[in-house]
N, C-alpha and C positions, 0 to 999 in steps of 0.2 A: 201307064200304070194300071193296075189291074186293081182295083175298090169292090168287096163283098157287103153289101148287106145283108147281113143273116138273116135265114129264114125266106130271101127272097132270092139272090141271085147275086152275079157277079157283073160287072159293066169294067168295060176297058173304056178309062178316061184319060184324054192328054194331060201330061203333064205341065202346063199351064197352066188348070187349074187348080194345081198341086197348093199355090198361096193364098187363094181364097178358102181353098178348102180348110187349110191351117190357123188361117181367120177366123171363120168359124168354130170352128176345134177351139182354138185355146177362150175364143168367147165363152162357149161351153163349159168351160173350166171354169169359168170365171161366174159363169152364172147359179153352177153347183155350189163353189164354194159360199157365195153368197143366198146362199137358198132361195132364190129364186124360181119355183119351180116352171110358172108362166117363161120368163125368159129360155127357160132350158127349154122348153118344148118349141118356143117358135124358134130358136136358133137351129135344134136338134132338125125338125123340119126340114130349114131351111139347107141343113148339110145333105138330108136324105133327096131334097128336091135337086140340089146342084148336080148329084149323081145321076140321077136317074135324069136329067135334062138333057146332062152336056156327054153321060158317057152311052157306050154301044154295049146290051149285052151283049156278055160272053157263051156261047151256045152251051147248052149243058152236057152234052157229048165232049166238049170241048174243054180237058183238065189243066189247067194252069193254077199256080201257085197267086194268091192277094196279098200283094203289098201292102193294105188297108183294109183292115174288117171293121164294118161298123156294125153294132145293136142293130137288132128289131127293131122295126117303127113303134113297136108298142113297149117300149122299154120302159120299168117304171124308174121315177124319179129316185127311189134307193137305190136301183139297180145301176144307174147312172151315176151313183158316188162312185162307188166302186171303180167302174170302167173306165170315166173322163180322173180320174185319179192324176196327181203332179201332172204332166206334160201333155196330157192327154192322147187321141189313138192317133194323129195326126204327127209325122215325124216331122221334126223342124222346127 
């Protein structure tokens, strides 16, 4: 699967780690709603670290379609309600 973070670039990640990623993700949700803002950041992190760890970028000549976009690393905490909203950006 093909995961963007914006403002940074695209990584092709197996889809294995498709369930932690989703783990993550609905923690996220879970940490906005309870305003949280420390948890949000170390989770949100910890989504941006699993990308950039476990997938390959995608070359920038190279146009393919992202199944997953996530924020900016620097997303601010309002900007996060918004986006981690109900189900959050992680299908599943």
């Amino acid at each position: 699967m093909i995961v963007r973070i914006s403002t940074e670039g695209q990584y092709r990640l197996e889809s294995t780690y498709l369930d932690q990623l989703n783990a993550i993700d609905n923690a996220v949700v879970e940490a906005i709603a309870a305003n949280d803002e420390s948890r949000f950041r170390t989770l949100f992190q910890s989504m941006l670290d699993l990308v950039r760890q476990h997938g390959k970028p995608v070359p920038p000549e190279e146009f393919v379609e992202s199944d997953i976009i996530l924020p900016p690393p620097d997303t601010s905490f309002e900007e996060a309600r918004e986006l981690f909203a109900g189900e959050g950006l992680v299908p599943g």
